[in-house]
Each structure stands twice: as C-alpha cells, then as structure tokens.
GUROTI-289968 format. One record per residue (C-alpha): z, x, y; residue in three letters; residue number from 1. Coordinates in pm, 1 decimal. Example, Ala and Ser with C-alpha at 12.3 -4.5 7.8 and 13.67 -1.06 7.14 Angstrom:
PT          z          x          y   resn   resi
PT      780.0     1230.0     -450.0    ALA      1
PT      714.0     1367.0     -106.0    SER      2
This chain:
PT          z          x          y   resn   resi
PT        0.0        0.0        0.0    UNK      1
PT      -54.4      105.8      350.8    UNK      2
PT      223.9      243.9      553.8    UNK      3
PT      216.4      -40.2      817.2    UNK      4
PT      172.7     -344.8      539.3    UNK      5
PT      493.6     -159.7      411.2    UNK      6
PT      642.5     -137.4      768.5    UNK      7
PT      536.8     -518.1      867.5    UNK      8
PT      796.2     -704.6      749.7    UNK      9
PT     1058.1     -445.4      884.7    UNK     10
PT      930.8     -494.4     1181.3    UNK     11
PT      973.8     -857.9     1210.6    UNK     12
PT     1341.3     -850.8     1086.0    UNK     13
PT     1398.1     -578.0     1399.9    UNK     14
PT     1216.2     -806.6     1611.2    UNK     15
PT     1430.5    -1084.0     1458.9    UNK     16
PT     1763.1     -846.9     1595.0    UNK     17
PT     1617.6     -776.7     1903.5    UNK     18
PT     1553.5    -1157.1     2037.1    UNK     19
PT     1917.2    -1257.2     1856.2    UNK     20
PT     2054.9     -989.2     2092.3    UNK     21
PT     1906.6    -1084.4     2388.9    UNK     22
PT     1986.5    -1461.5     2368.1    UNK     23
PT     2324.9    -1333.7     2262.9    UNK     24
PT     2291.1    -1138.5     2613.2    UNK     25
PT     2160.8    -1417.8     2834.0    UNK     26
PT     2402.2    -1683.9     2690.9    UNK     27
PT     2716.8    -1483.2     2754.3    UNK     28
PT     2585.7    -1340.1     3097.4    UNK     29
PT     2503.1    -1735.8     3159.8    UNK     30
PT     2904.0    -1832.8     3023.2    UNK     31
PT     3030.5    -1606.1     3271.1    UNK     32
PT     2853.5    -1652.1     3591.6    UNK     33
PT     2883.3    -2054.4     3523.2    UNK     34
PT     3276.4    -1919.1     3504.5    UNK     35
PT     3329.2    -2085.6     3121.9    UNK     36
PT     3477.6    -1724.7     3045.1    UNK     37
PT     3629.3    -1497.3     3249.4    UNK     38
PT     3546.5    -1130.5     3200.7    UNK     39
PT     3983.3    -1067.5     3177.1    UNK     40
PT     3935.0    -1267.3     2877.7    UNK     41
PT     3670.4    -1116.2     2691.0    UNK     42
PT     3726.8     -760.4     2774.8    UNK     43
PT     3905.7     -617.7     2537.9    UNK     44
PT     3704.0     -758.0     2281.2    UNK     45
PT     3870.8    -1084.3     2183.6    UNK     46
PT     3660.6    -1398.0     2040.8    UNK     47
PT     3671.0    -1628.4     2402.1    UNK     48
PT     3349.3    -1730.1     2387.1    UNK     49
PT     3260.3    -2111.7     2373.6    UNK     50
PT     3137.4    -2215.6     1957.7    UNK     51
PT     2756.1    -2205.9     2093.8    UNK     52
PT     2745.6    -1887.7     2252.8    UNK     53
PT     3004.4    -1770.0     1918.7    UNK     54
PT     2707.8    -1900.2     1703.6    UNK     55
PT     2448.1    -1680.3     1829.7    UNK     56
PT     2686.1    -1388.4     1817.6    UNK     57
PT     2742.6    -1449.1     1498.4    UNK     58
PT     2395.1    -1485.0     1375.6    UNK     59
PT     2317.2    -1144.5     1564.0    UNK     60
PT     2614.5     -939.9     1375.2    UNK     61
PT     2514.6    -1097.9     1017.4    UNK     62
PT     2156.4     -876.6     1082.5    UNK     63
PT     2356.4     -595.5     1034.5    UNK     64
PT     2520.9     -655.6      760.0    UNK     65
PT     2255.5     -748.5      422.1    UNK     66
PT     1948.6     -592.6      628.4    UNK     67
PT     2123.0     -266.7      616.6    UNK     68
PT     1998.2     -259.6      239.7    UNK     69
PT     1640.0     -366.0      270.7    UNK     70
PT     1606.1      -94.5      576.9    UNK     71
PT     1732.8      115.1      321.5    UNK     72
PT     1492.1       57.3        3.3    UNK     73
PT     1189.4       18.6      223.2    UNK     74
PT     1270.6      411.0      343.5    UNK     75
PT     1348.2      511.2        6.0    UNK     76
PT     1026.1      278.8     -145.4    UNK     77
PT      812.3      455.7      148.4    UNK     78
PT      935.4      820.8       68.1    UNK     79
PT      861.3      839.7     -317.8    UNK     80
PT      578.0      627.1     -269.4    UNK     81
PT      692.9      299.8     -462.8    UNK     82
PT      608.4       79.2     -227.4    UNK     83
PT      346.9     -150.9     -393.2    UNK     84
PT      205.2     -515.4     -312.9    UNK     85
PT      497.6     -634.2     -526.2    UNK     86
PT      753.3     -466.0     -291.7    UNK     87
PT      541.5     -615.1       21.6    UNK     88
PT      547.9     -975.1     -100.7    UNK     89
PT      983.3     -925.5     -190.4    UNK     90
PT      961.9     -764.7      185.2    UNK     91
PT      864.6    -1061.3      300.1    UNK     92
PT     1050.2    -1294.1      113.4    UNK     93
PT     1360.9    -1149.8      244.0    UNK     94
PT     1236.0    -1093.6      594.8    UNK     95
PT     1156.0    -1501.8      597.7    UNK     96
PT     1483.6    -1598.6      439.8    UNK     97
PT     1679.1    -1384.5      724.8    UNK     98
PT     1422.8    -1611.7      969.7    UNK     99
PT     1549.4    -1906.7      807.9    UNK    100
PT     1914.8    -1832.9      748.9    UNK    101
PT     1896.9    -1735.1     1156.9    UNK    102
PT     1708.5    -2047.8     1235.9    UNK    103
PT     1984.5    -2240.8     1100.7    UNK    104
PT     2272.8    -2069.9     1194.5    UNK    105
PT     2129.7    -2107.7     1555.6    UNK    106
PT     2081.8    -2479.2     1544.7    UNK    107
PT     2217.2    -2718.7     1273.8    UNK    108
PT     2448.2    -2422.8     1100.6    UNK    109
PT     2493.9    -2641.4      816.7    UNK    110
PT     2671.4    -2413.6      570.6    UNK    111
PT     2501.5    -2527.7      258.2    UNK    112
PT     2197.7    -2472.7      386.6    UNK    113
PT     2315.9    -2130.8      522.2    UNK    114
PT     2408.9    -2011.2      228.1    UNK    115
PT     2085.5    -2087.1       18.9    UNK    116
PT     1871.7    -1874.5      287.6    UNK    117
PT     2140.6    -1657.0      228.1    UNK    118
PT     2116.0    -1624.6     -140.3    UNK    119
PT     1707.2    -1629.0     -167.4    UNK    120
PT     1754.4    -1317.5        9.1    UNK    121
PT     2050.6    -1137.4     -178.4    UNK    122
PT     1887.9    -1245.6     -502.7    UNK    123
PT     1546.3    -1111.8     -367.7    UNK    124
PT     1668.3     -795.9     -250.8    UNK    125
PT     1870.9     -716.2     -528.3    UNK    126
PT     1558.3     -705.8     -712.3    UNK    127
PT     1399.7     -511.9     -503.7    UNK    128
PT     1684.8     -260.5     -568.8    UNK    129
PT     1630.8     -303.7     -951.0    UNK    130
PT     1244.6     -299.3     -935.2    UNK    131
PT     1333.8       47.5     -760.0    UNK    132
PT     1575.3      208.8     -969.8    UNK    133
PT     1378.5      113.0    -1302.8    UNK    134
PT     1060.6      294.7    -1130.9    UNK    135
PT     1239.8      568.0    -1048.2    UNK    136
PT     1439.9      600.4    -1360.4    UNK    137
PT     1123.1      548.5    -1614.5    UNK    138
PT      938.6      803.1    -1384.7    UNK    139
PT     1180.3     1060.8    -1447.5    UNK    140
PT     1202.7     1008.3    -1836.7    UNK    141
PT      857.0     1014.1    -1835.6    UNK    142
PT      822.6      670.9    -1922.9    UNK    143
C-alpha cells in the first residue's frame, strides 16, 4: 500500500483531535466571557465547566486515550512494511468508529450507543494488533 493510503485514515482521526480541541477552545473561551465560569474557578484545574462545554472536553481527552494504539501500529505497520489493504480497510474502521463514538458523545451522548462505537473500535484494533504480531512472528520463524 502507498504511504499516504496508509497515512489517510491517521490523518482524519488527527483532524478529528484538532476540531474537538478547538470547539473545546471556543466553548470555554465563550463560558467565560458570557461570565458562566470564572477564570478563579477553573484555574487550578478543577472540573467548573457547565455539562455541555464538560461534554466536548471529554470527547477531546478520550482521543488520547485508545488512538494512542492505532498511532502506534500504523508506525510500526509502516516501518516493517505490513501495512496492506487489509490494515487500510481496519484503519478506517477504527478511524469511523472514533467519528461516530465523537459524534455522539457531542450530541445525544447516549451511553449505550457510546459504548458500541466504542467497542467496534477496541475489537477492530485489537485485531489489527493480532494481524500484526502473527505477521511479524510467522516472518521471523520463517513461516
């Protein structure tokens, strides 16, 4: 696969970070000049921030939690040149459940929901990590 079909969907998730953090930004910039929060109250780091503005927050931090991972494969898939249409396709699987799991933690945040974005892309990116480890193991034994 080429470098940037392997890149892509990386791409998208930072680009996914990016706009979280800059609504994040504008909201809480917005909360304070409108004088919902106080900057006494938020400066040493405690949770004051009304639910919505709380929601995209949260939604933001959860981007660095499970992408951490699939940052890390795609490097390692890139590197000793593993990275094959299969890996693209999981890419993007993950990439569009973190879309989802973000579009609904942004709106509705129904939990249930939530999770099941959620666990498309743990289950898909623990196989990625299998797929990964199995190539790399059965090209070492020679298999």
């Amino acid at each position: 696969m080429s470098i940037s079909a392997v890149l892509l969907p990386v791409f998208v998730q930072v680009a996914l970070t990016f706009l979280l953090l800059m609504w994040m930004g504008r909201s809480r910039i917005g909360s304070i000049r409108a004088g919902d929060v106080k900057v006494r109250d938020i400066a040493l780091g405690e949770r004051n921030w009304p639910p919505r503005i709380q929601q995209i927050a949260n939604s933001y931090h959860s981007q660095f939690e499970l992408p951490v991972l699939f940052y890390a494969i795609v490097a390692l898939a890139l590197i000793t040149r593993k990275a094959d249409l299969v890996f693209v396709v999981l890419s993007w699987v993950f990439v569009v459940s973190r879309l989802v799991h973000a579009a609904i933690h942004t709106t509705s945040n129904r939990v249930q929901q939530r999770f099941t974005a959620f666990l498309v892309g743990v289950i898909v990116l623990m196989a990625m990590w299998i797929v990964f480890a199995l190539r790399i193991l059965s090209a070492e034994a020679g298999i």
